[in-house]
Rosetta silent file (secondary structure, phi, psi, omega in degrees, C-alpha in Angstrom):
SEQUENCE: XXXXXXXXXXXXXXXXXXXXXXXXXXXXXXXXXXXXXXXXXXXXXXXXXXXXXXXXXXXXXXXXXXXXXXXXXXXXXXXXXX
SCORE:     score description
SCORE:     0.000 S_00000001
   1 L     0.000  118.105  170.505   51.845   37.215  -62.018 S_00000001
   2 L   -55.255  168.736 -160.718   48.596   35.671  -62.537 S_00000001
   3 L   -68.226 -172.811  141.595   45.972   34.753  -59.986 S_00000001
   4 L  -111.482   -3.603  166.864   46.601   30.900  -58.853 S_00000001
   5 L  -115.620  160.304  163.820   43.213   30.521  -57.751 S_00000001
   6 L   -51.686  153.972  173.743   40.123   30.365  -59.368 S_00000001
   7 L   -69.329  157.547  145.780   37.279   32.852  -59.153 S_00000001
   8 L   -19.511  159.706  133.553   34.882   32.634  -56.306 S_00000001
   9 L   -77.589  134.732  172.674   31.630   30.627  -56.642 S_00000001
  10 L   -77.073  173.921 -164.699   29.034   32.703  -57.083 S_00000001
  11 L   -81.460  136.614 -158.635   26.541   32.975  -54.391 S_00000001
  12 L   -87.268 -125.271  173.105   23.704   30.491  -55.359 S_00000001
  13 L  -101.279  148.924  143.359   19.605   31.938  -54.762 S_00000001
  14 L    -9.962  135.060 -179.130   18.394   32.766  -51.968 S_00000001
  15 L   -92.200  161.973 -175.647   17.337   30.459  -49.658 S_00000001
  16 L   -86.727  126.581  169.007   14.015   29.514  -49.097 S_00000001
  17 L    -5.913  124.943  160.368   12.160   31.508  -46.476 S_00000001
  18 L  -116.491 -159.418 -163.523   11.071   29.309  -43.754 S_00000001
  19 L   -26.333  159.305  178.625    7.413   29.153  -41.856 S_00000001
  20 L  -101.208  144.168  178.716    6.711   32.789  -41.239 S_00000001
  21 L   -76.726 -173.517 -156.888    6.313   32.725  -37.233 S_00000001
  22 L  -139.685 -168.198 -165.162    3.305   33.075  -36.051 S_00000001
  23 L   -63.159  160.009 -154.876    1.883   35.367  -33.113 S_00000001
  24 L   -54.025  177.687  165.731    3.814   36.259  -29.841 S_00000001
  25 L   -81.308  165.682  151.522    2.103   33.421  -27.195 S_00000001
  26 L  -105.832  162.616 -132.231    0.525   35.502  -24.554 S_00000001
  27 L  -100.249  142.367 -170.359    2.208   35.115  -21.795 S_00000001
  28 L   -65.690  122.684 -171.718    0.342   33.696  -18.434 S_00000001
  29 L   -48.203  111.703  160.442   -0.467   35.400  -15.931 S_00000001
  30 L   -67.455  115.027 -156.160    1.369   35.067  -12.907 S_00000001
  31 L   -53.525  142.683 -176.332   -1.106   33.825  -10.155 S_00000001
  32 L  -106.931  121.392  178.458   -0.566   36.511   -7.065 S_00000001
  33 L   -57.187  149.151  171.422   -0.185   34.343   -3.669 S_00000001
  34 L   -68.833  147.785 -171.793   -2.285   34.772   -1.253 S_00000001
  35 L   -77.314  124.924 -172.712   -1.194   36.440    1.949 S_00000001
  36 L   -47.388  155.635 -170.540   -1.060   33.937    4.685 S_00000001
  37 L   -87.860  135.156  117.844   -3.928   34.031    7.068 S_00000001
  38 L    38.811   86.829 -170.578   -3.877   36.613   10.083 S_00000001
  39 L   -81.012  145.738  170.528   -2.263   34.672   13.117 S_00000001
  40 L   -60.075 -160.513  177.570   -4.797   34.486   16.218 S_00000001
  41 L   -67.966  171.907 -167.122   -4.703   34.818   19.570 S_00000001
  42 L  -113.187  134.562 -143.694   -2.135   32.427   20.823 S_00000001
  43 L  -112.940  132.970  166.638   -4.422   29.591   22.430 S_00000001
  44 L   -56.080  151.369  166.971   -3.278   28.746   26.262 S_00000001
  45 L   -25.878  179.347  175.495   -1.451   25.495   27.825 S_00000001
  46 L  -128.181  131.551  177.441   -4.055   23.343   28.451 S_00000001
  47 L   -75.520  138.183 -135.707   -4.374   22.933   31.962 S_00000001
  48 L   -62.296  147.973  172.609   -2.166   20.485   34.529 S_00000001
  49 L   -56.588  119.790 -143.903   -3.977   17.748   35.420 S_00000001
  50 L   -64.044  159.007 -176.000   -5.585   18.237   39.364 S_00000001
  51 L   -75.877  148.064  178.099   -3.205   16.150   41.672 S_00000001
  52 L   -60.706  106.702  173.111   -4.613   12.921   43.099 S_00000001
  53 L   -59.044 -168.115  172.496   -5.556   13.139   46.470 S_00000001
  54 L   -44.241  153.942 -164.917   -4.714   10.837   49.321 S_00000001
  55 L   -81.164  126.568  162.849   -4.097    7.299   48.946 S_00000001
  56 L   -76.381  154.794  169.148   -6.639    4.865   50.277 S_00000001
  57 L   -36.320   81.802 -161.835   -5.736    3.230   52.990 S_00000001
  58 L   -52.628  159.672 -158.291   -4.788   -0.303   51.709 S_00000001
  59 L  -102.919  137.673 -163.481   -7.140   -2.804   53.161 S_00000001
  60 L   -66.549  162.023 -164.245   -5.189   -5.309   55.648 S_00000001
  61 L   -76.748  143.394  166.016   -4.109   -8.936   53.909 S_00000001
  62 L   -75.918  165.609 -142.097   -6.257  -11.031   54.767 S_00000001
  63 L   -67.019  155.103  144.150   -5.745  -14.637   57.203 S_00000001
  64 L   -49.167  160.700 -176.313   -3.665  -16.756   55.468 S_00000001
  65 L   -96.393  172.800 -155.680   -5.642  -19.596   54.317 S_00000001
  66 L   -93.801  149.388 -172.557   -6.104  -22.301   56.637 S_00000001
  67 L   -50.205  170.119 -175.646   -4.304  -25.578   55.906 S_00000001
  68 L   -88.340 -178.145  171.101   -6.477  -28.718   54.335 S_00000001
  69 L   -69.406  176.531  166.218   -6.879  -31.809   55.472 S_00000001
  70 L  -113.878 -175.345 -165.900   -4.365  -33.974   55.702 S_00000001
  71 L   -56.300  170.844 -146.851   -3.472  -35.963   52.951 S_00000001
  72 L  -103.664  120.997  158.568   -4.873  -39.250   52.446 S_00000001
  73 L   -21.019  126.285  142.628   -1.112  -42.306   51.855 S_00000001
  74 L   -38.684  121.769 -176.852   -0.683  -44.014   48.868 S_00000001
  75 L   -76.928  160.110 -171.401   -2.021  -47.622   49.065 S_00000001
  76 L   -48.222  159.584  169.261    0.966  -50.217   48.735 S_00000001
  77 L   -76.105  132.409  178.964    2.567  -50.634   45.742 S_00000001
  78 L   -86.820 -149.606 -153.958    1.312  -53.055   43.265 S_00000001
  79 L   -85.277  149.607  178.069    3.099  -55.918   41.329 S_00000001
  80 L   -78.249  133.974  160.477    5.304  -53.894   38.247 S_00000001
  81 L   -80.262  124.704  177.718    4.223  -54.247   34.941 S_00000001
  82 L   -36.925    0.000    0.000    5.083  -56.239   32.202 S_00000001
């Protein structure tokens, strides 16, 4: 029985080549962190504030003041206005 298909296609040319690459990159250095600085001495509380001494004595209130004179009447009332 013959084939029922057709040959192949041949394979066409080669394809063309592309850019040739071009050198590796080089790669960056990774920076090395620095080691944290050395902790000090551990610096003290700062110290409480000295307590107040005694209170002064408050100083006694003074007289009340003394009343005024006394007040001077209203003169009569005049005529109402228009």
């Amino acid at each position: 029985m013959p084939n029922p298909y057709p040959d192949p296609i041949p394979p066409g040319p080669d394809p063309t080549p592309g850019p040739t690459p071009g050198p590796d990159p080089q790669p960056h250095p990774v920076p090395t962190p620095e080691p944290p600085p050395a902790p000090g001495p551990t610096p003290l509380p700062p110290p409480p504030p000295p307590s107040p001494g005694p209170r002064p004595t408050p100083e006694p209130s003074p007289s009340p003041i003394p009343p005024g004179p006394e007040p001077v009447p209203n003169p009569e009332p005049g005529p109402p206005l228009t």
